[in-house]
PyMOL commands that place a pseudoatom at each C-alpha (Angstrom):
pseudoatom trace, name=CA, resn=UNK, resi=1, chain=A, elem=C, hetatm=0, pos=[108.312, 92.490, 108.822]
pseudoatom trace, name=CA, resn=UNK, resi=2, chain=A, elem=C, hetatm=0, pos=[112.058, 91.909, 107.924]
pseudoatom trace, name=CA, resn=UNK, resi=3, chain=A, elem=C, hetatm=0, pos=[114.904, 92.567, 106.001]
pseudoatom trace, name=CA, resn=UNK, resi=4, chain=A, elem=C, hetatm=0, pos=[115.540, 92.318, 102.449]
pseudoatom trace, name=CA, resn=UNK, resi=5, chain=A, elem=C, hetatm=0, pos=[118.688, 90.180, 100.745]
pseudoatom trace, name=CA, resn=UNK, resi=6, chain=A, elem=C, hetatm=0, pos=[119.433, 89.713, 97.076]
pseudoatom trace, name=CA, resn=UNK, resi=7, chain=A, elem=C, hetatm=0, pos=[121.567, 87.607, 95.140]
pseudoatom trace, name=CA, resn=UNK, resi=8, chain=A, elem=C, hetatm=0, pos=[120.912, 85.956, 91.330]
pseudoatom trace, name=CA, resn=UNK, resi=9, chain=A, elem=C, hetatm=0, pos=[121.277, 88.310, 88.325]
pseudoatom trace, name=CA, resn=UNK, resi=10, chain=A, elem=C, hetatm=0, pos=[121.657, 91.807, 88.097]
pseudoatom trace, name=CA, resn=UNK, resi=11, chain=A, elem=C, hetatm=0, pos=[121.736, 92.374, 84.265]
pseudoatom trace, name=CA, resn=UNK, resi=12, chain=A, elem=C, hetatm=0, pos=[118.929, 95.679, 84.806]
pseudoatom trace, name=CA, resn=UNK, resi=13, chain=A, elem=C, hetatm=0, pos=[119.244, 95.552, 88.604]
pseudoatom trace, name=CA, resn=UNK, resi=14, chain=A, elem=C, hetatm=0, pos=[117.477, 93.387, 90.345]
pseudoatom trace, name=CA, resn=UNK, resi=15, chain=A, elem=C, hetatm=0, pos=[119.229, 92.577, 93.101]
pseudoatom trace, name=CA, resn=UNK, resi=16, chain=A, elem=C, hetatm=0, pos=[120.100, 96.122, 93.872]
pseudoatom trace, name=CA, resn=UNK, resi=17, chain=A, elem=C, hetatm=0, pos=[123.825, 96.117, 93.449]
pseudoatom trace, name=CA, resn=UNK, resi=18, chain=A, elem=C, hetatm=0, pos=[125.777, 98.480, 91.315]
pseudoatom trace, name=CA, resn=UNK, resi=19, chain=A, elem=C, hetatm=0, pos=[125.739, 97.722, 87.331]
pseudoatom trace, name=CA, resn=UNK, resi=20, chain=A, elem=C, hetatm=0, pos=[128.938, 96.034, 87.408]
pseudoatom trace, name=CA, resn=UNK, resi=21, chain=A, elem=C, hetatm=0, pos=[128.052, 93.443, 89.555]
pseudoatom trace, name=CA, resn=UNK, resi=22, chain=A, elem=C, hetatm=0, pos=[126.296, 91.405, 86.447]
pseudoatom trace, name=CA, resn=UNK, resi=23, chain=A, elem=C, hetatm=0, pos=[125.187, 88.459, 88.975]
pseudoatom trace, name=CA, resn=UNK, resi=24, chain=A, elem=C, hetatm=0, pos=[126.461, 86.988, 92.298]
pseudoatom trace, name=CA, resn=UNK, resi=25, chain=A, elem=C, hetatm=0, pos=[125.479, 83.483, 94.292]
pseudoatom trace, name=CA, resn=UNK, resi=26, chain=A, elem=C, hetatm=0, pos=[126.101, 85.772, 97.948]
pseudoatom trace, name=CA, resn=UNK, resi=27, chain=A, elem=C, hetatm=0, pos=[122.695, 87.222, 99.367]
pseudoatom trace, name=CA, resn=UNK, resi=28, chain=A, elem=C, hetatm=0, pos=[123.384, 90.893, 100.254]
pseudoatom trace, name=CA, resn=UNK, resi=29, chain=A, elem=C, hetatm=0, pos=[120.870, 93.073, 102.534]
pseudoatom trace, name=CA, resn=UNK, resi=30, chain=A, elem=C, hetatm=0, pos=[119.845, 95.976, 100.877]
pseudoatom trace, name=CA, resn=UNK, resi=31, chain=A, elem=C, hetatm=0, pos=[120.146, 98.452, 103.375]
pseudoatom trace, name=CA, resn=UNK, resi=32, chain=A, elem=C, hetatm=0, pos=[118.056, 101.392, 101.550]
pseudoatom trace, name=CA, resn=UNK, resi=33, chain=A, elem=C, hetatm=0, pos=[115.180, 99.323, 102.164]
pseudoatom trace, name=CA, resn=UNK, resi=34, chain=A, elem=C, hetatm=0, pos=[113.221, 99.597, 105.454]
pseudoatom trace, name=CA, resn=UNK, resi=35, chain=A, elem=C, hetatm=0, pos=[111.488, 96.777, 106.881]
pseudoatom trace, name=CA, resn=UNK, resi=36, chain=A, elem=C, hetatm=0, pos=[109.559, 95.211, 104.628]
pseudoatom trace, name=CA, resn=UNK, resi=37, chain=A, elem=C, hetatm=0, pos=[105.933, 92.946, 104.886]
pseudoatom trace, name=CA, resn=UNK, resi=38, chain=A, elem=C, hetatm=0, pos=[105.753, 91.569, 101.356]
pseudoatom trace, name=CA, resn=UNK, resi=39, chain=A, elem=C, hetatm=0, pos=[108.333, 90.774, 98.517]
pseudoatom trace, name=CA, resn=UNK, resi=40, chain=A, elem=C, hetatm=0, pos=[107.754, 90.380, 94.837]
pseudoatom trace, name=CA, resn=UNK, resi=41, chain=A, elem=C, hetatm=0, pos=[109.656, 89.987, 91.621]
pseudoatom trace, name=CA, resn=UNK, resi=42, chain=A, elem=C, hetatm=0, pos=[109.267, 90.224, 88.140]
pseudoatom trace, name=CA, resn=UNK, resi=43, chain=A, elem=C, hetatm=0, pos=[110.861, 89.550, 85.440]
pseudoatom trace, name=CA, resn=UNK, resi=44, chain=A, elem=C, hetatm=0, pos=[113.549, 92.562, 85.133]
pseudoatom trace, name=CA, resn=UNK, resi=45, chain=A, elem=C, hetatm=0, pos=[112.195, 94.207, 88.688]
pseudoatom trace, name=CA, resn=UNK, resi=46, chain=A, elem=C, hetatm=0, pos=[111.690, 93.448, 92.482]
pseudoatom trace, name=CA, resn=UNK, resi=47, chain=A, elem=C, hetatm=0, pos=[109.428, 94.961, 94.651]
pseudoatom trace, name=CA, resn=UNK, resi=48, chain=A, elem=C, hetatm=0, pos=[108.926, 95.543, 98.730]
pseudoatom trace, name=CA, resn=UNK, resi=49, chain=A, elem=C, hetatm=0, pos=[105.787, 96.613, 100.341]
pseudoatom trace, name=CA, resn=UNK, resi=50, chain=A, elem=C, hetatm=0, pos=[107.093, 98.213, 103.580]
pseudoatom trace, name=CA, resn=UNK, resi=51, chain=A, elem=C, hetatm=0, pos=[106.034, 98.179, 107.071]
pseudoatom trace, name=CA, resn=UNK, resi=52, chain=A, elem=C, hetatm=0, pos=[104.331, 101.654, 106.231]
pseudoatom trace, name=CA, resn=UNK, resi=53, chain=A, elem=C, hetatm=0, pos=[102.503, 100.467, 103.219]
pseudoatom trace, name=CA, resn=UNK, resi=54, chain=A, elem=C, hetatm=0, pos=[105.042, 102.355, 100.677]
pseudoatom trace, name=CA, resn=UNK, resi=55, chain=A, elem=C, hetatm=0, pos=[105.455, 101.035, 97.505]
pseudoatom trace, name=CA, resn=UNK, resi=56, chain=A, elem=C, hetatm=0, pos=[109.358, 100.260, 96.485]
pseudoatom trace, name=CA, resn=UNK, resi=57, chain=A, elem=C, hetatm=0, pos=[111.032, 98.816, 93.232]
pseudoatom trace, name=CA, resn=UNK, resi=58, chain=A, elem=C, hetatm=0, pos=[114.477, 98.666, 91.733]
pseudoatom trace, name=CA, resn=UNK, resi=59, chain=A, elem=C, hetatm=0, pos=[115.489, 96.274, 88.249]
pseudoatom trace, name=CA, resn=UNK, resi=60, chain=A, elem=C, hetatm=0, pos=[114.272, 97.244, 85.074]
pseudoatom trace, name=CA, resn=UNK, resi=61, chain=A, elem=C, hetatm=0, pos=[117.627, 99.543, 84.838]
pseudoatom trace, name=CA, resn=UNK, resi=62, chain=A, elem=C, hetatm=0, pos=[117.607, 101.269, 88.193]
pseudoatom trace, name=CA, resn=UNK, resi=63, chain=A, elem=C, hetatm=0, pos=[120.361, 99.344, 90.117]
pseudoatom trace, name=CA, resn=UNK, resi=64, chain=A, elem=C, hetatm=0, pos=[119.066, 101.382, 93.359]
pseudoatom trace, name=CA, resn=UNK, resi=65, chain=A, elem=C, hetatm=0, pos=[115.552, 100.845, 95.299]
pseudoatom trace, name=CA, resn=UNK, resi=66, chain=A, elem=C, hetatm=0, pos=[112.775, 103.893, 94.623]
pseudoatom trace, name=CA, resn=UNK, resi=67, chain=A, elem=C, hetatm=0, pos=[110.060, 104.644, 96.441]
pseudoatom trace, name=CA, resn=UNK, resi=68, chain=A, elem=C, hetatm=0, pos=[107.500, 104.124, 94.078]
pseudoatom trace, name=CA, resn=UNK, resi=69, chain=A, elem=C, hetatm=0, pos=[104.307, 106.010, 95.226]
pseudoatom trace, name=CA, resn=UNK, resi=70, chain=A, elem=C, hetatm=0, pos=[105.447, 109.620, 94.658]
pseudoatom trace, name=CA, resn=UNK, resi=71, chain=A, elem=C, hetatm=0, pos=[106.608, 108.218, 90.780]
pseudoatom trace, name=CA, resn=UNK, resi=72, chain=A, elem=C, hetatm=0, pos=[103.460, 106.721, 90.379]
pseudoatom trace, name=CA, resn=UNK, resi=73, chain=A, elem=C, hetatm=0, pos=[101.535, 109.399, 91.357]
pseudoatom trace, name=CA, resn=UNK, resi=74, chain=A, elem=C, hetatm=0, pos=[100.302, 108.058, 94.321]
pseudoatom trace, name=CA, resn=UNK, resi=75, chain=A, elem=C, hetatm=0, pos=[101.633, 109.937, 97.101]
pseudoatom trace, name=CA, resn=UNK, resi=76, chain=A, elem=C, hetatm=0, pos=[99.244, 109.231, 99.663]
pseudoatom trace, name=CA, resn=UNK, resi=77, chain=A, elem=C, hetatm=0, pos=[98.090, 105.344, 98.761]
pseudoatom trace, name=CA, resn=UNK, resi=78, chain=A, elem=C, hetatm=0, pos=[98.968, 102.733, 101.007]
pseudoatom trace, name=CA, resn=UNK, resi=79, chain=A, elem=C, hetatm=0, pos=[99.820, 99.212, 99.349]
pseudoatom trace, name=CA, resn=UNK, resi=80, chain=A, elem=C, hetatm=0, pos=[98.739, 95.489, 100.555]
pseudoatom trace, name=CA, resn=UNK, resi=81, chain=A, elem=C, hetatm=0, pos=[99.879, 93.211, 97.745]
pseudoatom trace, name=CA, resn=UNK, resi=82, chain=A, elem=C, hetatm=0, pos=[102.351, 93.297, 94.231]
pseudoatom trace, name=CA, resn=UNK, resi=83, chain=A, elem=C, hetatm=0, pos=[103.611, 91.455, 91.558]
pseudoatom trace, name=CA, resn=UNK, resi=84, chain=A, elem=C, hetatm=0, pos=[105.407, 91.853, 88.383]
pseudoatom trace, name=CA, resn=UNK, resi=85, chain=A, elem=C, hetatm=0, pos=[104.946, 91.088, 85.079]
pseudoatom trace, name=CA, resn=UNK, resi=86, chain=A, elem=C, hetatm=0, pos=[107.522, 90.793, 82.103]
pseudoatom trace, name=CA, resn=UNK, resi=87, chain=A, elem=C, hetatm=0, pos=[106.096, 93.728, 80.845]
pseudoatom trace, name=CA, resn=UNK, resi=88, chain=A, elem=C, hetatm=0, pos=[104.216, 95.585, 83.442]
pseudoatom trace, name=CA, resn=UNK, resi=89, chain=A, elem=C, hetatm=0, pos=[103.479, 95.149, 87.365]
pseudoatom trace, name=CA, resn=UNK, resi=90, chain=A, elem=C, hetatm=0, pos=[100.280, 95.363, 89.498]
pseudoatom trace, name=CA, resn=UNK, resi=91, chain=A, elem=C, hetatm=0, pos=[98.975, 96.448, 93.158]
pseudoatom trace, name=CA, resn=UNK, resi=92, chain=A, elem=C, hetatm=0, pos=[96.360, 96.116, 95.036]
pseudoatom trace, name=CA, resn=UNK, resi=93, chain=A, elem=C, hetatm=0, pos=[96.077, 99.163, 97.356]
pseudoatom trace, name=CA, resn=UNK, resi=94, chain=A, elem=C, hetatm=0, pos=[94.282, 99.677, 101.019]
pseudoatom trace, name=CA, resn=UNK, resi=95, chain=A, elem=C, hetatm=0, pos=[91.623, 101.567, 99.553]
pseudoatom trace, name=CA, resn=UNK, resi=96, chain=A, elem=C, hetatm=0, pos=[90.753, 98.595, 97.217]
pseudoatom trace, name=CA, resn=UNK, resi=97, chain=A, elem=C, hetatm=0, pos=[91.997, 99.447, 93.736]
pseudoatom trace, name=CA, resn=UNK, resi=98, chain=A, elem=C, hetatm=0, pos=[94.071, 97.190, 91.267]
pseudoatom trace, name=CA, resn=UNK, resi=99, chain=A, elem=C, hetatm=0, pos=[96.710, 99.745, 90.070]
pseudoatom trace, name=CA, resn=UNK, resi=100, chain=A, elem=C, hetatm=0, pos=[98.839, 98.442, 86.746]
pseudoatom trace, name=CA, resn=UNK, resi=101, chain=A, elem=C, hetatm=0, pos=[101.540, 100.348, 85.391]
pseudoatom trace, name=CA, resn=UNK, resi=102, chain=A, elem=C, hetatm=0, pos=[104.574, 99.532, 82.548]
pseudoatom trace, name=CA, resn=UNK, resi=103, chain=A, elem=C, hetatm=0, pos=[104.334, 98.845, 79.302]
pseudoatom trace, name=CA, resn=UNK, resi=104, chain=A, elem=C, hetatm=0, pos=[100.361, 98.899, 78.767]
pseudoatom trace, name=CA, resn=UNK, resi=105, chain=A, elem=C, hetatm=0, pos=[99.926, 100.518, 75.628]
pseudoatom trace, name=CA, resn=UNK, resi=106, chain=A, elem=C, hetatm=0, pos=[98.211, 98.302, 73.278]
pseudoatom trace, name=CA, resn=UNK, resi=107, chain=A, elem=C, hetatm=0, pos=[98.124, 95.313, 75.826]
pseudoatom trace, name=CA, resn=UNK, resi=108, chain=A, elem=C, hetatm=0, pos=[94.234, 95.474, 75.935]
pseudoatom trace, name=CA, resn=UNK, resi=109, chain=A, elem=C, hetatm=0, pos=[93.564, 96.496, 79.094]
pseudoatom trace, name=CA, resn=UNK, resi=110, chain=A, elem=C, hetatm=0, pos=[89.890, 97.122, 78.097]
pseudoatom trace, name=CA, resn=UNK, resi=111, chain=A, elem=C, hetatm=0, pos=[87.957, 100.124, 79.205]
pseudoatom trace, name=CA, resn=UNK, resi=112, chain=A, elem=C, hetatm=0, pos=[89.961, 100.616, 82.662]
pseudoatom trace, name=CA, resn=UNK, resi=113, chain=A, elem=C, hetatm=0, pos=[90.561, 104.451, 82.176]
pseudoatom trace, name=CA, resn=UNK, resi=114, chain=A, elem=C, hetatm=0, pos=[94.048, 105.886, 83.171]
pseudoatom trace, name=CA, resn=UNK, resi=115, chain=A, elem=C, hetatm=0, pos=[94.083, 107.661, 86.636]
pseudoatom trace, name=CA, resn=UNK, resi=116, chain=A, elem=C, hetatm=0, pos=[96.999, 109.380, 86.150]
pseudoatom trace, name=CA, resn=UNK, resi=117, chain=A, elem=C, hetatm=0, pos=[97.962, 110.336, 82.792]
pseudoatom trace, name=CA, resn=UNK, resi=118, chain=A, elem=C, hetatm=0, pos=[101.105, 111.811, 83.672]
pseudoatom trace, name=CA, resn=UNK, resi=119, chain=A, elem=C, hetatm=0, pos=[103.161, 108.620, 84.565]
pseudoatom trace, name=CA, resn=UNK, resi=120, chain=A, elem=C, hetatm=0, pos=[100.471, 106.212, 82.817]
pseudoatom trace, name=CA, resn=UNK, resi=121, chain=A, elem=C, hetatm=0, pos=[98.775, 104.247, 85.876]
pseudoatom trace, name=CA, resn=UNK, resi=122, chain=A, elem=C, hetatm=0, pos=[95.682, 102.495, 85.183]
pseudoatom trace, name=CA, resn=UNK, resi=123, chain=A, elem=C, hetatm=0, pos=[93.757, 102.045, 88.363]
pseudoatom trace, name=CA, resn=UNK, resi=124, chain=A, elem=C, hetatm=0, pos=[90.613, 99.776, 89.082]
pseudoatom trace, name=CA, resn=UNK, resi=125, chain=A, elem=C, hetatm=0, pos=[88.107, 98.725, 91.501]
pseudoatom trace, name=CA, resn=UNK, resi=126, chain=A, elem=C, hetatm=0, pos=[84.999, 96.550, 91.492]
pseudoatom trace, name=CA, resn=UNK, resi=127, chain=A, elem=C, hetatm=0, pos=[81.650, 98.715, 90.920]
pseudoatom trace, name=CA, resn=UNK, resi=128, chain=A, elem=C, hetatm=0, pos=[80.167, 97.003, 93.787]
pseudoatom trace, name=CA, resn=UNK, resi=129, chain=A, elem=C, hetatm=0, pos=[82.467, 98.713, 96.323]
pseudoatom trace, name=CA, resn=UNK, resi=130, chain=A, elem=C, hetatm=0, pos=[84.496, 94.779, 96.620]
pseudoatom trace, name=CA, resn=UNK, resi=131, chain=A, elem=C, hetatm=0, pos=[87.767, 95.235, 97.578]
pseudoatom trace, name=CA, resn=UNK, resi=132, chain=A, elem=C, hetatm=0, pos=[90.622, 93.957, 95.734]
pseudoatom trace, name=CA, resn=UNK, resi=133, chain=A, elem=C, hetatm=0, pos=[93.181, 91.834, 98.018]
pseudoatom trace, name=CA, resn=UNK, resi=134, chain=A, elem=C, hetatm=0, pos=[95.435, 90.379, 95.788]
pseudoatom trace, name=CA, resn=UNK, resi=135, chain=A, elem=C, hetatm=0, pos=[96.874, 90.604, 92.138]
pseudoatom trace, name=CA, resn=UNK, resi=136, chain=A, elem=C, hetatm=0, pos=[99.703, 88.583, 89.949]
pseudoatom trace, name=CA, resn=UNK, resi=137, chain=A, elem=C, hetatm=0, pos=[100.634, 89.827, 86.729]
pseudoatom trace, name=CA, resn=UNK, resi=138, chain=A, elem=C, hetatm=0, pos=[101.456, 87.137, 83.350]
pseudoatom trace, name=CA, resn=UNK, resi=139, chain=A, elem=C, hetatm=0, pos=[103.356, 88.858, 80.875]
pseudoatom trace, name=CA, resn=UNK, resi=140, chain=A, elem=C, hetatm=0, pos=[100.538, 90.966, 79.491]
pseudoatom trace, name=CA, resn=UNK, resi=141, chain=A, elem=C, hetatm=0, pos=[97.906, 90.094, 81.628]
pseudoatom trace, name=CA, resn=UNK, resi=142, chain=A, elem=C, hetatm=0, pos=[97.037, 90.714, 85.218]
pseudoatom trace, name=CA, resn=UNK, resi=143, chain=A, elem=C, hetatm=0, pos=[94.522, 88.809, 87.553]
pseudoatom trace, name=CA, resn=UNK, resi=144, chain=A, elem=C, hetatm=0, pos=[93.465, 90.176, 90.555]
pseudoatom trace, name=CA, resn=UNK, resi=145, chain=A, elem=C, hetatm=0, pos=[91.083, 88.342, 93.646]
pseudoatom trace, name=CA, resn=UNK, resi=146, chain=A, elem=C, hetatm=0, pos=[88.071, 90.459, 95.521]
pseudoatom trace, name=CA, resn=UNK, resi=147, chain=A, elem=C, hetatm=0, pos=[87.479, 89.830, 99.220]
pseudoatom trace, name=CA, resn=UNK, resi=148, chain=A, elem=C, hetatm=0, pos=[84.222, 88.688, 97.606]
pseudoatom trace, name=CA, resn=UNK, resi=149, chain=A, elem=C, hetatm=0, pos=[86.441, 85.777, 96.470]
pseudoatom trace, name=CA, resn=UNK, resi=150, chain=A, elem=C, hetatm=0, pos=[86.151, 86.718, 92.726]
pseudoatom trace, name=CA, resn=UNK, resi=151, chain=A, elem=C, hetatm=0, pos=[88.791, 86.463, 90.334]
pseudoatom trace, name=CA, resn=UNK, resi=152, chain=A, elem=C, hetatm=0, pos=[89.141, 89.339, 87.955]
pseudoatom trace, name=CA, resn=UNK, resi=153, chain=A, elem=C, hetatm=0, pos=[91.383, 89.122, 84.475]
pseudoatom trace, name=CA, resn=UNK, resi=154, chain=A, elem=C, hetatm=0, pos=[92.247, 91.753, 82.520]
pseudoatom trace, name=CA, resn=UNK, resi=155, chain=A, elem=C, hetatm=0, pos=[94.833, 92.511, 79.702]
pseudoatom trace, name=CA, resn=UNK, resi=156, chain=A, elem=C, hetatm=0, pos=[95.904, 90.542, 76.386]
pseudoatom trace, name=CA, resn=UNK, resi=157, chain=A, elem=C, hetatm=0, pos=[94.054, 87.465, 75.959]
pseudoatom trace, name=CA, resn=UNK, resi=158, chain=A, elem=C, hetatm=0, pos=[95.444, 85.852, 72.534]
pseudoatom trace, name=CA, resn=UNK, resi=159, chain=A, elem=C, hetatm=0, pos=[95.968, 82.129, 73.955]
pseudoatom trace, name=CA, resn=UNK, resi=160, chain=A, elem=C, hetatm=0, pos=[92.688, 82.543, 76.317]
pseudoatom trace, name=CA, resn=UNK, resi=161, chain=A, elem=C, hetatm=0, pos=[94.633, 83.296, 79.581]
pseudoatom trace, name=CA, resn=UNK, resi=162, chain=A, elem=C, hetatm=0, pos=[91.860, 85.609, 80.560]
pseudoatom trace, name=CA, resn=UNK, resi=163, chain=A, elem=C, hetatm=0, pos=[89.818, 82.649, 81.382]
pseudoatom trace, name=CA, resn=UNK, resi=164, chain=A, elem=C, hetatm=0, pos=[86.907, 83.643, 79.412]
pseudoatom trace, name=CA, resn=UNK, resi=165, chain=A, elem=C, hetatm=0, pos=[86.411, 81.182, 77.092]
pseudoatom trace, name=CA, resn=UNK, resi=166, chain=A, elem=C, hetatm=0, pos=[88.284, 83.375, 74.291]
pseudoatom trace, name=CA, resn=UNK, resi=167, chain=A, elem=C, hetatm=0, pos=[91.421, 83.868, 72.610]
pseudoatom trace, name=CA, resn=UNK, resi=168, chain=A, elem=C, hetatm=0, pos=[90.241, 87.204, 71.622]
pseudoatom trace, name=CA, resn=UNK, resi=169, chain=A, elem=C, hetatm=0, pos=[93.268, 90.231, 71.615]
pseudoatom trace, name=CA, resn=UNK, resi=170, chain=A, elem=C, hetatm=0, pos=[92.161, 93.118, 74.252]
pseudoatom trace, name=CA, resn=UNK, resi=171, chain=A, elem=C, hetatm=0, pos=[89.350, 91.147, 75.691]
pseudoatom trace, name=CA, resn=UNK, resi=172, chain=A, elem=C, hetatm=0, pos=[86.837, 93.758, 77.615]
pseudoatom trace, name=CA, resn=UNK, resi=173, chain=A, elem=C, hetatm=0, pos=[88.601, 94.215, 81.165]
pseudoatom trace, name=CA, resn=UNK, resi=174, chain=A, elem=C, hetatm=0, pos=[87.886, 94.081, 84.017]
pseudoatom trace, name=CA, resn=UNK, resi=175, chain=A, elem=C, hetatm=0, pos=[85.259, 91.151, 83.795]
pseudoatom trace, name=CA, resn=UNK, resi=176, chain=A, elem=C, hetatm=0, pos=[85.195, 88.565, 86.601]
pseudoatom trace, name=CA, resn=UNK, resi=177, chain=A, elem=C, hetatm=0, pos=[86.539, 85.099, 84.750]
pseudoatom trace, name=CA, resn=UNK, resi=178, chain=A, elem=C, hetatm=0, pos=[84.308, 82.636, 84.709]
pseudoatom trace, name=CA, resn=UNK, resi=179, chain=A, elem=C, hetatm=0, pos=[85.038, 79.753, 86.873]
pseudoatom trace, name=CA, resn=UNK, resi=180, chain=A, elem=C, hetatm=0, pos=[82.898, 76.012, 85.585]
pseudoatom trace, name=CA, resn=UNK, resi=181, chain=A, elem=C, hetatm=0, pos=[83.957, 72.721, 85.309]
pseudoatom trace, name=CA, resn=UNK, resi=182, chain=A, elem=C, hetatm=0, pos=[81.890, 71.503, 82.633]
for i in range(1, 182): cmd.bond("trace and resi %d" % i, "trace and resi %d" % (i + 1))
show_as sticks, trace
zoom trace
């Protein structure tokens, strides 16, 4: 666990300094952030997974860190693993769900039901009881890896990056990719 700097561009926040710092080349600790065991960034947002398991992100407009569970509706989840999208961002949580929340609407996430209406999170886990470990988010797509070692894809899928063989829009989610080399 450690501390967490930023420096690059700030247009929507990113590297937690105050909107009218548009950019700077000096790192900077952000010191609302406790220690932190994983780091993430998307495209207009950063993320910290801290020593707890608490979810935190700033960017996307808010120029200050948030702890993100309570906003999420998920007060008492614990995260391993995030990433963000260009339009959305993803977890993987103890418990073993892929949670995706941001701009989803329409984006073809494919049967995975929203958890909690209220702020909009979609959350998802394997049938058979597999836990999800890891997930990375494209700009409307998200993939996520089961300590079964399957890779899951969900989301848009117009130029086939669901790895199914398809380019079709709002492929059926939550289907494990299919991985040949023929």
């Amino acid at each position: 666990t450690g501390t967490v700097w930023g420096w690059g561009w700030n247009g929507k926040g990113q590297i937690a300094r105050s909107s009218d710092v548009v950019e700077s080349a000096h790192p900077e600790r952000i010191p609302e952030i406790p220690s932190a065991r994983f780091v993430a960034a998307g495209h207009e947002t950063s993320f910290i997974i801290d020593s707890d398991g608490n979810l935190w992100s700033w960017g996307g407009g808010e120029y200050r860190p948030r702890m993100m569970n309570s906003i999420l509706g998920l007060d008492d989840v614990r995260f391993l693993h995030v990433d963000g999208g260009v339009f959305h961002a993803a977890a993987a949580t103890e418990d073993g769900r892929c949670v995706v929340w941001g701009k989803h609407k329409g984006q073809g996430w494919g049967g995975i039901q929203c958890t909690t209406p209220a702020t909009g999170v979609l959350a998802w886990k394997p049938s058979d009881g597999a836990i999800i470990k890891q997930v990375a988010c494209g700009c409307k797509h998200t993939v996520a890896v089961d300590t079964n070692g399957r890779v899951w894809t969900f989301g848009d899928n117009a130029r086939g990056q669901l790895g199914d063989r398809s380019t079709a829009p709002a492929a059926a989610a939550a289907t494990a990719a299919a991985a040949t080399t023929t």
